[in-house]
TIVO-2410 file (N, C-alpha, C; in nm, 3 decimals):
# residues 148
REC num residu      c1      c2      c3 atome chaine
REC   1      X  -0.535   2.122   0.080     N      A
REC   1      X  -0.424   2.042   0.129    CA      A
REC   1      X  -0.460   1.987   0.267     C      A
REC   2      X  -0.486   1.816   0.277     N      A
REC   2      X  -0.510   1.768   0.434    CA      A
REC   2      X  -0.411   1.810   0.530     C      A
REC   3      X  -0.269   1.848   0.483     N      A
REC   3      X  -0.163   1.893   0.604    CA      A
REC   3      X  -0.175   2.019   0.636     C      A
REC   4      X  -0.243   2.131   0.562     N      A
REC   4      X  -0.222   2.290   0.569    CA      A
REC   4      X  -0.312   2.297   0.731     C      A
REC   5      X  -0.231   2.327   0.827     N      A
REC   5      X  -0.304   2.336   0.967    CA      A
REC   5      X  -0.268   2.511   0.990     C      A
REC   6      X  -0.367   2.541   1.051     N      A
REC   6      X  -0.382   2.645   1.132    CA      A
REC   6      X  -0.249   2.711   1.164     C      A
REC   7      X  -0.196   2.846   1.249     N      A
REC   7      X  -0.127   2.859   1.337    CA      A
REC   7      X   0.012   2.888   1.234     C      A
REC   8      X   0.017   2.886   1.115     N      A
REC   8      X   0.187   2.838   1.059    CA      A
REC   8      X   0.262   2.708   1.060     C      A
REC   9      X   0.181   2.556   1.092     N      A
REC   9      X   0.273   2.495   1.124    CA      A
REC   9      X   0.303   2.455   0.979     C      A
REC  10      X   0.476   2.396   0.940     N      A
REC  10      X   0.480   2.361   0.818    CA      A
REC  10      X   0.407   2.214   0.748     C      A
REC  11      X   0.408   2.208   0.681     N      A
REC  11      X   0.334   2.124   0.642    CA      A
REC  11      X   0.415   1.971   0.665     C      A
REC  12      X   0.563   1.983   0.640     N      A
REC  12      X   0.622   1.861   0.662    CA      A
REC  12      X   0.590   1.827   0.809     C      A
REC  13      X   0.576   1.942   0.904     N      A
REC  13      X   0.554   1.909   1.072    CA      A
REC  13      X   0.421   1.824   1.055     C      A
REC  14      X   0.303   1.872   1.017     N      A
REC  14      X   0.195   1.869   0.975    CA      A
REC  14      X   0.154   1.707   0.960     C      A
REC  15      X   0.250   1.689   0.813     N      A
REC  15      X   0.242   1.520   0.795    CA      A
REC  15      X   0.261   1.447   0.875     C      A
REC  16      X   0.384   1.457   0.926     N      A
REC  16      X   0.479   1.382   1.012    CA      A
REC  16      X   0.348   1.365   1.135     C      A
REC  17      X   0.306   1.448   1.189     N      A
REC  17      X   0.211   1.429   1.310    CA      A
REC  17      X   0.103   1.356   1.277     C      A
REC  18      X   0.021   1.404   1.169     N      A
REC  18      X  -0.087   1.308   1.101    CA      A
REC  18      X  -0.079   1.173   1.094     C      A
REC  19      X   0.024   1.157   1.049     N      A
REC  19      X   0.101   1.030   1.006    CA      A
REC  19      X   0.086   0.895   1.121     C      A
REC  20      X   0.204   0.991   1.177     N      A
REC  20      X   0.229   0.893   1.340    CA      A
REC  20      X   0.100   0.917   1.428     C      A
REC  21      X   0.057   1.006   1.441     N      A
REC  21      X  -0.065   0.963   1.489    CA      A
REC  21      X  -0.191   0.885   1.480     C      A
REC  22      X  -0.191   0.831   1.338     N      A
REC  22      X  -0.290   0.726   1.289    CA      A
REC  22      X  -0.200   0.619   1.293     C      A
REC  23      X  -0.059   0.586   1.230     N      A
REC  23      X   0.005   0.490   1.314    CA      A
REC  23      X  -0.002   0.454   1.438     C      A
REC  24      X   0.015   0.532   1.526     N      A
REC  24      X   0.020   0.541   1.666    CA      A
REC  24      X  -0.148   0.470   1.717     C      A
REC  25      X  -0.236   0.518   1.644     N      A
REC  25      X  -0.381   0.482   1.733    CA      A
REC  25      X  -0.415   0.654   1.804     C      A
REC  26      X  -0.320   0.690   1.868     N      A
REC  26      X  -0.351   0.790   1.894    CA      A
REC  26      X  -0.286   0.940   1.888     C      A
REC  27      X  -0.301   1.029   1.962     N      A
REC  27      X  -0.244   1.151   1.926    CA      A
REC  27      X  -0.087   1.163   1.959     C      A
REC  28      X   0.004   1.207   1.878     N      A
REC  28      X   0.148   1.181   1.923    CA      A
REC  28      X   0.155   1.345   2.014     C      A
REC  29      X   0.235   1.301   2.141     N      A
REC  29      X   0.253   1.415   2.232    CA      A
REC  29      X   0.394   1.506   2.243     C      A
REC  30      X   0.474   1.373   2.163     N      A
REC  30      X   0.620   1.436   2.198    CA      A
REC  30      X   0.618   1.361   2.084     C      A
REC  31      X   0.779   1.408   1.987     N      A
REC  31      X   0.843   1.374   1.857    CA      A
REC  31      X   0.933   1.283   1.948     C      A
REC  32      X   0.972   1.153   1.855     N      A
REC  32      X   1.033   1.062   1.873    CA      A
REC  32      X   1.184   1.102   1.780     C      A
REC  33      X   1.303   1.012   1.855     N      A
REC  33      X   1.429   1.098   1.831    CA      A
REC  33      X   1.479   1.013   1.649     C      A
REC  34      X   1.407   0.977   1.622     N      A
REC  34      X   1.445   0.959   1.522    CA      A
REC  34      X   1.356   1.020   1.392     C      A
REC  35      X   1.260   1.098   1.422     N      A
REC  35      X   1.127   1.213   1.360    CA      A
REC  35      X   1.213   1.351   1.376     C      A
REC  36      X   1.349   1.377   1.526     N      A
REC  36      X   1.388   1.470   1.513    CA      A
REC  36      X   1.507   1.501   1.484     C      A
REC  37      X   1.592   1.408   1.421     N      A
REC  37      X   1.686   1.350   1.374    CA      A
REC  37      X   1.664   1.377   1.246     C      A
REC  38      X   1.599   1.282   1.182     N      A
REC  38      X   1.514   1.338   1.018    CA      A
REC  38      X   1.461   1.470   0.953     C      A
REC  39      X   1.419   1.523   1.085     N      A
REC  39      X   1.353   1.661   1.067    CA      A
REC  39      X   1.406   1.772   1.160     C      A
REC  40      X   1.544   1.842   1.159     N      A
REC  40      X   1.522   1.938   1.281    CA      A
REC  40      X   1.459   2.033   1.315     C      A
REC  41      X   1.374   2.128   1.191     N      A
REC  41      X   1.285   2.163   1.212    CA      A
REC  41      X   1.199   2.186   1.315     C      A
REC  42      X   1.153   1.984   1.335     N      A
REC  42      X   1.087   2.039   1.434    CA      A
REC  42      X   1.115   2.019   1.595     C      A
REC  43      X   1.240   2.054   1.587     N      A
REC  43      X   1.258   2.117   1.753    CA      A
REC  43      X   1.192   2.262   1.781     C      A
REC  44      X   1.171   2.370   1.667     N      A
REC  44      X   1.057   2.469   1.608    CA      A
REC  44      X   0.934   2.444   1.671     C      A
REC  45      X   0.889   2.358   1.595     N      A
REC  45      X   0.730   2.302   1.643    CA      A
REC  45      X   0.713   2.175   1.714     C      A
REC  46      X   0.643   2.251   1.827     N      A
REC  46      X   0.645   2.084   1.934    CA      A
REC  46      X   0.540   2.010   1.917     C      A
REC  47      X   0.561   1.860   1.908     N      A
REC  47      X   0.416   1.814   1.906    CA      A
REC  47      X   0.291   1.846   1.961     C      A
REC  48      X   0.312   1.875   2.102     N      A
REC  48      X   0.178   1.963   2.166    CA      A
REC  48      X   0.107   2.062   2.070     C      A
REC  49      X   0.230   2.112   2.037     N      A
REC  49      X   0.160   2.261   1.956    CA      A
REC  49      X   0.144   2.238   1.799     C      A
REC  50      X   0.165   2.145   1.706     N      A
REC  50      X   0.136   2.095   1.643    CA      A
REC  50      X  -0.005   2.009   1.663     C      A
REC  51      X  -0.022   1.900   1.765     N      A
REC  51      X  -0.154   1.829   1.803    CA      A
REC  51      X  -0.266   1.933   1.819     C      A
REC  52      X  -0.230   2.042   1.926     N      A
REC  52      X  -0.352   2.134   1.913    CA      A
REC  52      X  -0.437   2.166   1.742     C      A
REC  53      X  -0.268   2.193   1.683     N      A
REC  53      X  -0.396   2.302   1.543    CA      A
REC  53      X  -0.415   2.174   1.476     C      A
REC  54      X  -0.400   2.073   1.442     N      A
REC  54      X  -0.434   1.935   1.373    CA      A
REC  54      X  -0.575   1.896   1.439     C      A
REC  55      X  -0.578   1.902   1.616     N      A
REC  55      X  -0.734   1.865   1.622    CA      A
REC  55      X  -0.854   1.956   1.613     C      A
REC  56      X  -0.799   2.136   1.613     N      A
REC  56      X  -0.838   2.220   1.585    CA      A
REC  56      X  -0.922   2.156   1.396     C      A
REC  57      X  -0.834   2.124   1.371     N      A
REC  57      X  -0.890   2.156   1.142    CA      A
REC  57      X  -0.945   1.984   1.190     C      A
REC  58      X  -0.905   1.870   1.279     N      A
REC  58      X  -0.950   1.715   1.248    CA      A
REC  58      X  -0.967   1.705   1.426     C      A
REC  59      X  -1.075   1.735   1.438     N      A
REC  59      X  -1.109   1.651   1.598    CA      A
REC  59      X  -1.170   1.503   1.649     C      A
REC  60      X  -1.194   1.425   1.511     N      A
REC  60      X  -1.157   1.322   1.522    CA      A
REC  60      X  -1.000   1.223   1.545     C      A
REC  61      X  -0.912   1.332   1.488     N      A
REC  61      X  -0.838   1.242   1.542    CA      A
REC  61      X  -0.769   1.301   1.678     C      A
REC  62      X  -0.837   1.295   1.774     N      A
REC  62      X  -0.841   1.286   1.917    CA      A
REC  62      X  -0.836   1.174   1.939     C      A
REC  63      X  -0.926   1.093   1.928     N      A
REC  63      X  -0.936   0.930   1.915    CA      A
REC  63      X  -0.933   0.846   1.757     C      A
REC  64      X  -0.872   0.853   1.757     N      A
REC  64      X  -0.898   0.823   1.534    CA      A
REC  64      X  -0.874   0.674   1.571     C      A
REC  65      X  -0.873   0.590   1.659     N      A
REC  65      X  -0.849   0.430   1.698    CA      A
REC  65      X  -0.993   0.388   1.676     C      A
REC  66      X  -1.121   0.536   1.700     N      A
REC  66      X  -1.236   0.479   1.746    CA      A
REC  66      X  -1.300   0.448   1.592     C      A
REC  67      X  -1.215   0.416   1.447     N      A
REC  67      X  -1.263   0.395   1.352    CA      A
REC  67      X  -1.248   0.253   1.295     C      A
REC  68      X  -1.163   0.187   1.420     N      A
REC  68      X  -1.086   0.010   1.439    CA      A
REC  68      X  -1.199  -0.083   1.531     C      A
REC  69      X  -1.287   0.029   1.632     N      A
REC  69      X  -1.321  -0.038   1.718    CA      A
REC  69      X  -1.398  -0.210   1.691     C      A
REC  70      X  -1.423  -0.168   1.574     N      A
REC  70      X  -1.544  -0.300   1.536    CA      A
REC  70      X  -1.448  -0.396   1.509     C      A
REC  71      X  -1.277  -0.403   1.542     N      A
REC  71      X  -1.191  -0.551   1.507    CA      A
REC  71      X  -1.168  -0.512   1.653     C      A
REC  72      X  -1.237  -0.486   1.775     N      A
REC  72      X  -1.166  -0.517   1.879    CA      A
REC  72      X  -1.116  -0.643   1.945     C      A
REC  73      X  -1.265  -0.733   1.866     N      A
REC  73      X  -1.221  -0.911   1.881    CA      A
REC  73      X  -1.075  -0.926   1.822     C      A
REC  74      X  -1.040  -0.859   1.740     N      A
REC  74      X  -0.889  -0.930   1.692    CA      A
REC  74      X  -0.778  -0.899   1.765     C      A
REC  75      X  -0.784  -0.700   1.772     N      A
REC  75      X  -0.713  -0.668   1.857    CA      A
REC  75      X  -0.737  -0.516   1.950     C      A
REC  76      X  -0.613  -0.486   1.994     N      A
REC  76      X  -0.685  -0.342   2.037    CA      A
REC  76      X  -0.689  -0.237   1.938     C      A
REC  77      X  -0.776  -0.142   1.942     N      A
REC  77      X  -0.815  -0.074   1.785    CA      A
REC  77      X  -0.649   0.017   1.766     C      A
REC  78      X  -0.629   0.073   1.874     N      A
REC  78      X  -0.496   0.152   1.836    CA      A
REC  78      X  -0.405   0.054   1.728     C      A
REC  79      X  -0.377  -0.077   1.752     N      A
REC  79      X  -0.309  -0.136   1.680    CA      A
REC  79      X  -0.397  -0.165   1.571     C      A
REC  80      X  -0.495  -0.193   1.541     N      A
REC  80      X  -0.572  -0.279   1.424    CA      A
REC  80      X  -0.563  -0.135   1.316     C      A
REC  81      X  -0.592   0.014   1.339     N      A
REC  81      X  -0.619   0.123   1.263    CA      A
REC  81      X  -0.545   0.181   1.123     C      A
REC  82      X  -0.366   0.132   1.195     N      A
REC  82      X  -0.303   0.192   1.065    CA      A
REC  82      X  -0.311   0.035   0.963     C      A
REC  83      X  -0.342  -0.084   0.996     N      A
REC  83      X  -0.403  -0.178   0.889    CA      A
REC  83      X  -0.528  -0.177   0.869     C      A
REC  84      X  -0.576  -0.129   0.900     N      A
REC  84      X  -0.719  -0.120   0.829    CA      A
REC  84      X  -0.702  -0.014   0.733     C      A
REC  85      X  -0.645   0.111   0.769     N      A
REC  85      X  -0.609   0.197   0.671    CA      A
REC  85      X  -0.536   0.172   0.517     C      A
REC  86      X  -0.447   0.089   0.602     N      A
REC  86      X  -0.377   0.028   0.471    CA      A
REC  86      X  -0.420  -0.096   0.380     C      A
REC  87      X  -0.514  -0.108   0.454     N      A
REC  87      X  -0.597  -0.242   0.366    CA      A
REC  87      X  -0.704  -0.162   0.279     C      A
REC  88      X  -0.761  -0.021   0.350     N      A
REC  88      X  -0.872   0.065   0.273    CA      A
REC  88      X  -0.767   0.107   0.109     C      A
REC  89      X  -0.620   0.178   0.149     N      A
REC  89      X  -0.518   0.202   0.037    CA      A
REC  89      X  -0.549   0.070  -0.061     C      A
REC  90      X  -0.488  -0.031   0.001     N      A
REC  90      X  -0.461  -0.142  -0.097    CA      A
REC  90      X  -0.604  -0.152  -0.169     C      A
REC  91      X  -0.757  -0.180  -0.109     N      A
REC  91      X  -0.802  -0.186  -0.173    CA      A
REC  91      X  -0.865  -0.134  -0.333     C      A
REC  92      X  -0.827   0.025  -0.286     N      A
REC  92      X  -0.837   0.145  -0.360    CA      A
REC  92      X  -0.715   0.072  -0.490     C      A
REC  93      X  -0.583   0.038  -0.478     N      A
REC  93      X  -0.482   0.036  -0.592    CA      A
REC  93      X  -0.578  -0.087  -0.624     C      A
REC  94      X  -0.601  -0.158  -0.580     N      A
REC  94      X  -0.623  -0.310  -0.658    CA      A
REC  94      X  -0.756  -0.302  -0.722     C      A
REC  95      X  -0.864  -0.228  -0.706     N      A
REC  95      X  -0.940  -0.217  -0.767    CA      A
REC  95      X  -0.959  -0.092  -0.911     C      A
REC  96      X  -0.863  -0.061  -0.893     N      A
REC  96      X  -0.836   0.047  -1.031    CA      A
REC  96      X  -0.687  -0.068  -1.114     C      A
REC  97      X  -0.610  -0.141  -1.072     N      A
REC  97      X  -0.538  -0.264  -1.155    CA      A
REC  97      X  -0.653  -0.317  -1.234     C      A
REC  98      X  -0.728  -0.322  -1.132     N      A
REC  98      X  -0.775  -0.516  -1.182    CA      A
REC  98      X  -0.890  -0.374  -1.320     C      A
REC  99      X  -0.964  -0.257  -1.279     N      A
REC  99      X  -1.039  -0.197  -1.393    CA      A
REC  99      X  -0.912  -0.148  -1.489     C      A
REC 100      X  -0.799  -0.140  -1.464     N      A
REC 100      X  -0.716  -0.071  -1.584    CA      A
REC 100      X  -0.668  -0.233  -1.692     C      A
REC 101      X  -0.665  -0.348  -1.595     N      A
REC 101      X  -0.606  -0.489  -1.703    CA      A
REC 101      X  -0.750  -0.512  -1.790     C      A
REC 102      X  -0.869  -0.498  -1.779     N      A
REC 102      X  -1.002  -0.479  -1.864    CA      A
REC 102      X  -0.991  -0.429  -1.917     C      A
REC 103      X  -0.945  -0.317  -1.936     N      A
REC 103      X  -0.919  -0.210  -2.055    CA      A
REC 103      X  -0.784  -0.240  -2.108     C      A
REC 104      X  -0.719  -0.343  -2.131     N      A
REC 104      X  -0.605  -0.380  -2.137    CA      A
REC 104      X  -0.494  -0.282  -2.122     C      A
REC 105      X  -0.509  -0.231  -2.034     N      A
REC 105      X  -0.390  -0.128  -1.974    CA      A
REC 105      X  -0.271  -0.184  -1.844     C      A
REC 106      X  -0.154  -0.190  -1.842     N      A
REC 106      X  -0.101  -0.233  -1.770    CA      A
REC 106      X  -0.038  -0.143  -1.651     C      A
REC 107      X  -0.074  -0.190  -1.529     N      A
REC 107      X  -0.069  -0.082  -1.458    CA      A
REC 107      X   0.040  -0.134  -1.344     C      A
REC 108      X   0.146  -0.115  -1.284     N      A
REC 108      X   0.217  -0.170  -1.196    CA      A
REC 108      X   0.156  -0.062  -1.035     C      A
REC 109      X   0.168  -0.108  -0.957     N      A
REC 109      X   0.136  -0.071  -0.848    CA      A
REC 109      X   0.251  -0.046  -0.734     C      A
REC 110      X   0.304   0.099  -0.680     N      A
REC 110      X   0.384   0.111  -0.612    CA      A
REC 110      X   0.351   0.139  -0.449     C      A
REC 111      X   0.380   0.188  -0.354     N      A
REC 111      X   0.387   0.182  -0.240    CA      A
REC 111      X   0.208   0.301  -0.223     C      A
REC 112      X   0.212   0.406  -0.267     N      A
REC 112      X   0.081   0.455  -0.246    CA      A
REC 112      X   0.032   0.527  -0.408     C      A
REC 113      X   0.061   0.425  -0.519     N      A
REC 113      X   0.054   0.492  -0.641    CA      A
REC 113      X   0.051   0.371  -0.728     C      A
REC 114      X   0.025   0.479  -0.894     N      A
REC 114      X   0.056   0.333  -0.958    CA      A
REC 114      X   0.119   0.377  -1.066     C      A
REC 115      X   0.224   0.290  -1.169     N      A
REC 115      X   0.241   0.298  -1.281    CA      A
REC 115      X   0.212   0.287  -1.384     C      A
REC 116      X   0.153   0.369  -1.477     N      A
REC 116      X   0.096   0.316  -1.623    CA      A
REC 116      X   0.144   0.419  -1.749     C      A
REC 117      X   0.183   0.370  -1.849     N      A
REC 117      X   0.189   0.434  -1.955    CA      A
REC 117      X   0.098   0.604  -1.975     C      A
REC 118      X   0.194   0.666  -2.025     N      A
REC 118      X   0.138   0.784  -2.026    CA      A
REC 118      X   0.036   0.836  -2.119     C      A
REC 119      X   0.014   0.735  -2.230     N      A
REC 119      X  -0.145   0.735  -2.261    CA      A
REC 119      X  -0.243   0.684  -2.183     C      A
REC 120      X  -0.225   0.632  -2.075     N      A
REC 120      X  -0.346   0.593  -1.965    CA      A
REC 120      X  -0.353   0.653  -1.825     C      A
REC 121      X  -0.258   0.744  -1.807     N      A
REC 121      X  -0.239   0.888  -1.712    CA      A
REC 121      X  -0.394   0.895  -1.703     C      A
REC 122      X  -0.469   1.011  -1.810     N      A
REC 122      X  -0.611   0.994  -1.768    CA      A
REC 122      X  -0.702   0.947  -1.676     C      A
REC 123      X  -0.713   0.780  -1.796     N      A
REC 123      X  -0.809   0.696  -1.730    CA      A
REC 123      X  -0.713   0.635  -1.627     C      A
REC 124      X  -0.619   0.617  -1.600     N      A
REC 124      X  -0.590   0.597  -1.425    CA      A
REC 124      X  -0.618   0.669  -1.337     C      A
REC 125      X  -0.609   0.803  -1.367     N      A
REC 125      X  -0.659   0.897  -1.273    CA      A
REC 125      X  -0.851   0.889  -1.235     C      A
REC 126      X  -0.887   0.842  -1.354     N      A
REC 126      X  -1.051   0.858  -1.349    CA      A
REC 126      X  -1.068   0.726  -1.253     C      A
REC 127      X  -0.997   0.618  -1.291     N      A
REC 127      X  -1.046   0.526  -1.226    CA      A
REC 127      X  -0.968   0.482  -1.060     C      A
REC 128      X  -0.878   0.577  -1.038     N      A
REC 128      X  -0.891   0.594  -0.895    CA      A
REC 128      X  -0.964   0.670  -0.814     C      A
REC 129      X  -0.972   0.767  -0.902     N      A
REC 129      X  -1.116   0.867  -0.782    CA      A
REC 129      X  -1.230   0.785  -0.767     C      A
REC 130      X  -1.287   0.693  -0.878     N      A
REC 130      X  -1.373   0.616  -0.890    CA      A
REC 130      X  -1.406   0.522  -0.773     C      A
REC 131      X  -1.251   0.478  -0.742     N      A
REC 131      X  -1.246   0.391  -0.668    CA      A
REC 131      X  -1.217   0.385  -0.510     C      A
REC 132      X  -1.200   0.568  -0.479     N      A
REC 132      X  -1.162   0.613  -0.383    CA      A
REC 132      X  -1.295   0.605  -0.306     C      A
REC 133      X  -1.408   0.663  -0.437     N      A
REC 133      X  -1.532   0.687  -0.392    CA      A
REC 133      X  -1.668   0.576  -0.365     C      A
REC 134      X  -1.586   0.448  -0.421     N      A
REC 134      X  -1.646   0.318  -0.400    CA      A
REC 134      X  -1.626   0.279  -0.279     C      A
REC 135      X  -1.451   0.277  -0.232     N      A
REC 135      X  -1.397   0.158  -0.116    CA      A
REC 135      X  -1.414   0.217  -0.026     C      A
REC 136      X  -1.411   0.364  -0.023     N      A
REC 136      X  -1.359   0.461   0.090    CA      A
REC 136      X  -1.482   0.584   0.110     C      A
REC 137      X  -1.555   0.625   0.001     N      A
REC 137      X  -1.616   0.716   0.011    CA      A
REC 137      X  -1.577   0.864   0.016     C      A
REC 138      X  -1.456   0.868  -0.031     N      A
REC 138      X  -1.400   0.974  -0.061    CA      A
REC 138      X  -1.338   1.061  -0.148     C      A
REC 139      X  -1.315   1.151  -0.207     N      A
REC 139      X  -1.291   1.189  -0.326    CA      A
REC 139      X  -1.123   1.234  -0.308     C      A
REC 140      X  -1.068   1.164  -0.400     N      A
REC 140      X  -0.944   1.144  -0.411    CA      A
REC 140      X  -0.831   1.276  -0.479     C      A
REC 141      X  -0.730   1.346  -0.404     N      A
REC 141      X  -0.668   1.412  -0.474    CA      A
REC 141      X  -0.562   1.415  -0.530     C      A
REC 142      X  -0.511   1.370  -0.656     N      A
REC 142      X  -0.414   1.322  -0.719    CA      A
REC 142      X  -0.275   1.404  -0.722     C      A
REC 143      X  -0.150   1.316  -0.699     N      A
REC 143      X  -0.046   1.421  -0.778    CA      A
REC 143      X  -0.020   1.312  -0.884     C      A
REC 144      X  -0.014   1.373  -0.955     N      A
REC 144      X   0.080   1.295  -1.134    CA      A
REC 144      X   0.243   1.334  -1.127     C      A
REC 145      X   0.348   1.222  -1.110     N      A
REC 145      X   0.497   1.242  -1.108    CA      A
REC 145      X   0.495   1.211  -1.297     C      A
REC 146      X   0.543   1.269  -1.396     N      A
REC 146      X   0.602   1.207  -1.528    CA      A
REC 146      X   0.747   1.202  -1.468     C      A
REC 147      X   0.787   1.142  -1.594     N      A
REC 147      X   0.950   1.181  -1.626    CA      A
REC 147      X   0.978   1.256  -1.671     C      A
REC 148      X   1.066   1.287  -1.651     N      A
REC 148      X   1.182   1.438  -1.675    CA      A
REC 148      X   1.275   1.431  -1.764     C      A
***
């Protein structure tokens, strides 16, 4: 699990910091009142003490902006990072669409997922790790939602 950090923190704390901190460009120091509003929790766990065990298990993201630097012509990397990220996502869904409409499978595409008939569960799954490991270089870990 990328959120399971060190120390006890929960994992929803966990995300939430991960999160905003690659949004952010950089490391979040204090929870913003609408993160503690959503979550009271974590008045529990403070961002400080959350940031520690996160760069403890990821010490890249100390600086995680420094993975934007090469669009600094466009902008400053803190801002360019969580779109580049999300352009690495998009690329990942659109290249398992465009291999699932070849196999004439119809696949709808949601916010970080996709939809397809539950005879193509499978090969959607095959052909996103596929594609995790093409765009991104990384090996992809799936959850499968069915219906209930």
């Amino acid at each position: 699990d990328l959120y399971a950090l060190p120390g006890g923190i929960p994992r929803d704390a966990a995300k939430l910091w991960i999160n905003a901190t690659l949004g952010k460009g950089s490391p979040v120091d204090k929870w913003s009142a609408d993160s503690l509003r959503a979550l009271p929790m974590l008045h529990d766990h403070h961002a400080r003490a959350v940031m520690a065990a996160a760069l403890a298990r990821y010490p890249f993201l100390a600086d995680p902006w420094r993975v934007a630097e090469g669009f600094r012509n466009i902008a400053d990397p803190r801002r360019v990072l969580i779109h580049l990220l999300m352009g690495v996502e998009s690329d990942v869904l659109l290249d398992t669409l465009q291999a699932l409409r070849v196999e004439g499978v119809l696949g709808l595409p949601m916010h970080d997922g996709i939809i397809v008939p539950a005879s193509a569960e499978g090969r959607a799954c095959e052909l996103l790790r596929q594609a995790g490991e093409a765009v991104a270089g990384v090996g992809l870990r799936l959850k499968v939602d069915r219906p209930t």
